[in-house]
C-alpha positions as CSV (number, residue, x, y, z in Angstrom):
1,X,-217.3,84.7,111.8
2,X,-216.7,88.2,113.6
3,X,-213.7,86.4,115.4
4,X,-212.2,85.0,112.7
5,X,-212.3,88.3,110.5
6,X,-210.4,90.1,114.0
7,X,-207.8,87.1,113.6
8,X,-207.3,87.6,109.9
9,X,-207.6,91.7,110.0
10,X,-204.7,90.8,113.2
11,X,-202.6,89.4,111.2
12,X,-202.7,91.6,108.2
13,X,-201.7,94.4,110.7
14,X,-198.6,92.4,112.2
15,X,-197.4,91.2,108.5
16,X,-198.1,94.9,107.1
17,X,-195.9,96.1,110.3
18,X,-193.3,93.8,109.8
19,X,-192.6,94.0,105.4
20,X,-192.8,97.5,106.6
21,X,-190.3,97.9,108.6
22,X,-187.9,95.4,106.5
23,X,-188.6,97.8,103.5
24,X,-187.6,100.7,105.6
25,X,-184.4,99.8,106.7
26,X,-183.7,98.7,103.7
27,X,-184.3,101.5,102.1
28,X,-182.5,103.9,104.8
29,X,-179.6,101.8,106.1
30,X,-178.9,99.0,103.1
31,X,-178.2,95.1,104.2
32,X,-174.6,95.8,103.1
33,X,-173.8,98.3,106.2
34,X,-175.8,95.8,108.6
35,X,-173.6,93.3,107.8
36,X,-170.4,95.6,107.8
37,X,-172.0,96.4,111.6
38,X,-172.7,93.3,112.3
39,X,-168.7,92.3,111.8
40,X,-167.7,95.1,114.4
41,X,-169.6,93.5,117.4
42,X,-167.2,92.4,120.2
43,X,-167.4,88.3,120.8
44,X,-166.4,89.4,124.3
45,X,-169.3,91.4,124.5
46,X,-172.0,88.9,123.1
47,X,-170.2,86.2,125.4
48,X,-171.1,89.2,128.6
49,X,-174.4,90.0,127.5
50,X,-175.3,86.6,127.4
51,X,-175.0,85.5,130.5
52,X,-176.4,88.8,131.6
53,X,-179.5,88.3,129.2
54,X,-179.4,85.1,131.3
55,X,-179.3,86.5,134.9
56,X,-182.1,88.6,134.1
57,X,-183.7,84.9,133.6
58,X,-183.0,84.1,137.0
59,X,-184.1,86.9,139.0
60,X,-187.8,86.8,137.0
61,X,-187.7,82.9,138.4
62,X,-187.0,84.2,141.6
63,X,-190.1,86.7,141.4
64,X,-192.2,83.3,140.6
65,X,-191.1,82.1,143.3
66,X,-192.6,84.7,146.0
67,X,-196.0,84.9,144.1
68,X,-196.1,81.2,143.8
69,X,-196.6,78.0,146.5
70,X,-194.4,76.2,143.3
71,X,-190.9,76.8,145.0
72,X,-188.6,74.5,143.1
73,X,-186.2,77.1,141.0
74,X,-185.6,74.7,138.5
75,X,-188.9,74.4,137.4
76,X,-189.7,78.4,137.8
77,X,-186.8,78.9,135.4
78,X,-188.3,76.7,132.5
79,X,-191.4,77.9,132.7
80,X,-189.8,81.4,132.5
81,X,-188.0,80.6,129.9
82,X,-190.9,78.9,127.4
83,X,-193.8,81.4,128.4
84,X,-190.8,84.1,127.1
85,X,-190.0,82.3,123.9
86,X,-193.9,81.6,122.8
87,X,-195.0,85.3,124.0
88,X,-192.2,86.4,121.9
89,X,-193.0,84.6,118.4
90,X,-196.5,83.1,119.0
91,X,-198.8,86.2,117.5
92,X,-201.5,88.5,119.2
93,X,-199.7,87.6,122.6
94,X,-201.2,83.8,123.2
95,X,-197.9,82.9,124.4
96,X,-199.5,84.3,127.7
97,X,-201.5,81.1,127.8
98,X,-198.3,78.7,127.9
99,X,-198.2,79.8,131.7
100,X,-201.4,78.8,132.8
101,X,-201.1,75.5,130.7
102,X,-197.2,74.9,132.6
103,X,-198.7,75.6,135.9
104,X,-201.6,73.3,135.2
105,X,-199.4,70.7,134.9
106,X,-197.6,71.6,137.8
107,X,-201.4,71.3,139.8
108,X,-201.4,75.0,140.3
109,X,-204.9,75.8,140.3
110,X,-205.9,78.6,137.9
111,X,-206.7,80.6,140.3
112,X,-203.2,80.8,141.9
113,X,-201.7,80.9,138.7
114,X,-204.3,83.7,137.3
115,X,-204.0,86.6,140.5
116,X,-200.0,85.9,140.4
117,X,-199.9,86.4,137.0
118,X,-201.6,89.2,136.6
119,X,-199.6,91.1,140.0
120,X,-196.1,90.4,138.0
121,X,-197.8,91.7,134.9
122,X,-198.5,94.8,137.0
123,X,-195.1,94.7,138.8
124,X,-193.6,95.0,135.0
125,X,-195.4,97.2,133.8
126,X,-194.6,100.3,136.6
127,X,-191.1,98.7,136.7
128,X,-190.9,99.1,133.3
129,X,-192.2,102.9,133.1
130,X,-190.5,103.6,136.7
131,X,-186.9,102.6,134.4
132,X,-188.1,104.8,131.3
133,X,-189.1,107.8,133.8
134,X,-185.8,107.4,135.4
135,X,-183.5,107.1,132.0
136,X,-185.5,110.0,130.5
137,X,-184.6,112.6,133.2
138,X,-180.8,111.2,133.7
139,X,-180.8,111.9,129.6
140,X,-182.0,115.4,130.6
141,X,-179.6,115.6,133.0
142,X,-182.3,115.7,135.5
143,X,-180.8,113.5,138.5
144,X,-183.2,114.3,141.4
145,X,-186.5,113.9,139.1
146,X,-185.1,110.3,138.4
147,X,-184.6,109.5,141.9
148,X,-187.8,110.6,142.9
149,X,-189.0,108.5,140.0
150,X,-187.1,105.6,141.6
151,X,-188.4,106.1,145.0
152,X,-192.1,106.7,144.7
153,X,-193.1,104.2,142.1
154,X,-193.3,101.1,144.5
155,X,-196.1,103.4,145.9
156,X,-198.5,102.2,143.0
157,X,-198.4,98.6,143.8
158,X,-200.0,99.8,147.8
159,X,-202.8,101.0,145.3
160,X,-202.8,97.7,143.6
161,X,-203.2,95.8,146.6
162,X,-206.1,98.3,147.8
163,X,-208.0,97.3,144.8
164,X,-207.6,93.6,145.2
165,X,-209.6,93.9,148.3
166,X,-212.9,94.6,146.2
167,X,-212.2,91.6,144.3
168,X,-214.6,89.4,146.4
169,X,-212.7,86.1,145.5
170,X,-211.0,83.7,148.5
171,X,-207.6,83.3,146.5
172,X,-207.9,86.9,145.4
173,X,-208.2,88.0,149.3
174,X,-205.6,85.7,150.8
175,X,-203.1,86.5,148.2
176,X,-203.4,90.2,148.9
177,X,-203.3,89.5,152.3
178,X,-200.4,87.4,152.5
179,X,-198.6,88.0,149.7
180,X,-198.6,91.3,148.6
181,X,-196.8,92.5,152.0
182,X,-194.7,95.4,152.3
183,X,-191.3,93.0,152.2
184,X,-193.1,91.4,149.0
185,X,-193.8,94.4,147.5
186,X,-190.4,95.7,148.1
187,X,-188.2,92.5,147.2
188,X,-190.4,92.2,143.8
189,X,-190.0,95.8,142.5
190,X,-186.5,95.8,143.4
191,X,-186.1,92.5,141.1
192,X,-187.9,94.1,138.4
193,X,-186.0,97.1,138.4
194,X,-182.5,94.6,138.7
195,X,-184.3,92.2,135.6
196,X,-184.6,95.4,133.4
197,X,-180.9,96.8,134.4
198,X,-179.1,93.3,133.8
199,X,-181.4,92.9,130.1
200,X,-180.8,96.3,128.9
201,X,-177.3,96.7,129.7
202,X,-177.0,93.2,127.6
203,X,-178.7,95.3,125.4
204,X,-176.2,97.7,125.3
205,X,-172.9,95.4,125.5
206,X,-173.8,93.8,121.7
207,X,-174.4,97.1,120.3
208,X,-171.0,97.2,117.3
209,X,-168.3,99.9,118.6
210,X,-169.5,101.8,115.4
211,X,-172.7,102.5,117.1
212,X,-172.7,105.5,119.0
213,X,-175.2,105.3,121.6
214,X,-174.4,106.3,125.3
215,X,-175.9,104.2,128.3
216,X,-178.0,106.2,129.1
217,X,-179.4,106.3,125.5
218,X,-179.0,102.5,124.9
219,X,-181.3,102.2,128.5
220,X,-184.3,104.9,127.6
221,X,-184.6,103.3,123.9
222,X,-184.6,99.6,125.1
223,X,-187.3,100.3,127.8
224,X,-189.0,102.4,125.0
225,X,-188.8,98.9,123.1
226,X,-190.3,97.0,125.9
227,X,-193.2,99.2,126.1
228,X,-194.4,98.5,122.9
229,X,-194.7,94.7,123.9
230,X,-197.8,95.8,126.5
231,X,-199.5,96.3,122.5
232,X,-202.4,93.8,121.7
233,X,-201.2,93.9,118.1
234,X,-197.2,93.4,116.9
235,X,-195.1,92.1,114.1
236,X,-194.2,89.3,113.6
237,X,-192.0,88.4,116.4
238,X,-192.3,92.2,117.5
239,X,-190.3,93.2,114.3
240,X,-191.2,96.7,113.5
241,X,-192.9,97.3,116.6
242,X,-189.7,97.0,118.7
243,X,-187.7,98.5,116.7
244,X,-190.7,101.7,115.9
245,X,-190.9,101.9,120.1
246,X,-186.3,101.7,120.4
247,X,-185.7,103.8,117.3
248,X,-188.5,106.2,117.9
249,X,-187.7,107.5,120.8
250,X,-184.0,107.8,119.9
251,X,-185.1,109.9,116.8
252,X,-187.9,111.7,118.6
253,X,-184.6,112.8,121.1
254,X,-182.0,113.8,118.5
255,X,-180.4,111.0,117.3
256,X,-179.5,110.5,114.0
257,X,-182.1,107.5,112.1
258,X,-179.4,105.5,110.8
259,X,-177.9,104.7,114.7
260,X,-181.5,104.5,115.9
261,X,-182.5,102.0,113.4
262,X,-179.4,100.4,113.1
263,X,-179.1,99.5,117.3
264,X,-182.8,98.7,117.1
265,X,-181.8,95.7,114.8
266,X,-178.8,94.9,116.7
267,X,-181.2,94.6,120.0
268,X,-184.1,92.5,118.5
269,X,-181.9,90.4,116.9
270,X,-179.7,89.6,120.6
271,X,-183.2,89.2,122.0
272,X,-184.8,86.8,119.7
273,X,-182.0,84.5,119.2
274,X,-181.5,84.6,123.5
275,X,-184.4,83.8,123.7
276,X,-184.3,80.7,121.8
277,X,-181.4,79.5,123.1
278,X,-182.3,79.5,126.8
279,X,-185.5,78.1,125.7
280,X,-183.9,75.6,124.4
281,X,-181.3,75.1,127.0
282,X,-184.0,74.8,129.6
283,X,-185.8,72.1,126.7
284,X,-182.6,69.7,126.7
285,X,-181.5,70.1,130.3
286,X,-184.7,71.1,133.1
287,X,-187.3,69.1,131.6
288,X,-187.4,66.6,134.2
């Protein structure tokens, strides 16, 4: 009974966060100036950050396939692809749990499947707040702060492995041992740090030319956005939680609500419907 009052107290939250958010930007941008936005966006552009979207795709795949003994690429891609898709519309992240049940049928035990997981949910994480460190000070016009940012954040993953070793589990121990070498360590956060440049410069190319938001800014408010994903509770779909984390930050930094708000839409949107498609792409043509 507990449970179920969490799950219905849950959803309240992400539908009261999501009719939240619509009302808002209706009430401070309009539908009428999305939509006269929406016609300024560059097919050129959407074409590019597509296939970047995409890339970013591949080189999470290629991460999989370090951490995992599954080494066909074809198969790493779907699986990508489909645990993206259900973490991004199934609720109170339980997408999560489409992993475990692809590699299952794969005959990855769950205990390969569990410690891999969880080191590339690490790997994202300090990837993830390595590219917000480094975007923040280039926005301050702080370049050495963003290099040491660059270059000392693989450091936390040496205290990662560290604490693996009390984890008193064979497959815990072996993968540490093995896996989590210095040339792993390296290769994996420099494909994190590639993933998030190829996905937020995508980010970036589908903004509408009436949008003025530097790269720099586009970068520091799309890593902002991805932050709020680590969140137990979102909207539906992340709407108004991706967009509070994107646009906040923007507006915390100076920028004016309407191009925060209004590029925070753009963003989701491009995510969401990328998403969907490569899921689907990977449905109709790696399923076998």
């Amino acid at each position: 009974m507990k449970k179920k009052a969490i799950k219905i107290f849950e959803l309240l939250v992400s539908l009261t966060v999501t009719f939240g958010f619509v009302y808002l930007f209706y009430k401070v941008i309009g539908f009428g100036k999305f939509i006269r936005f929406f016609s300024e966006i560059n097919p050129i552009n959407i074409l590019t950050a597509f296939i970047l979207y995409t890339g970013s795709y591949i080189t999470r795949a290629f991460r999989w396939k370090i951490v995992l003994s599954l080494k066909e690429f074809k198969k790493l891609f779907k699986i990508t692809a489909f645990n993206t898709v259900f973490n991004i519309f199934l609720p109170f992240r339980t997408g999560e749990l489409s992993f475990f049940y692809m590699l299952k049928k794969e005959n990855i035990p769950f205990s390969e499947s569990a410690v891999s997981f969880f080191s590339v949910r690490v790997f994202d994480a300090i990837s993830l707040f390595s590219v917000f460190g480094i975007t923040l000070f280039l926005f301050l016009n702080k370049p050495v702060l963003s290099i040491i940012v660059f270059i000392s954040a693989p450091f936390s993953f040496f205290i990662f492995q560290f604490l693996l070793r009390y984890i008193k589990h064979e497959k815990v121990q072996e993968f540490g041992k093995t896996t989590l070498n210095f040339k792993n360590i390296s290769v994996l956060y420099l494909l994190s740090i590639f993933t998030f440049f190829l996905k937020f410069t995508a980010f970036y190319l589908i903004l509408p030319k009436g949008i003025k938001l530097s790269f720099v800014e586009s970068f520091l408010a799309s890593s902002s956005g991805d932050i709020t994903t680590i969140l137990p509770i979102h909207g539906i779909a992340g709407i108004g939680t991706y967009e509070g984390g994107f646009a906040g930050i923007l507006i915390l930094l100076g920028i004016d609500k309407q191009t925060a708000l209004l590029s925070s839409v753009f963003v989701h949107i491009f995510m969401l419907v990328g998403a969907a498609l490569i899921a689907g792409f990977s449905y109709l043509f790696l399923r076998k």
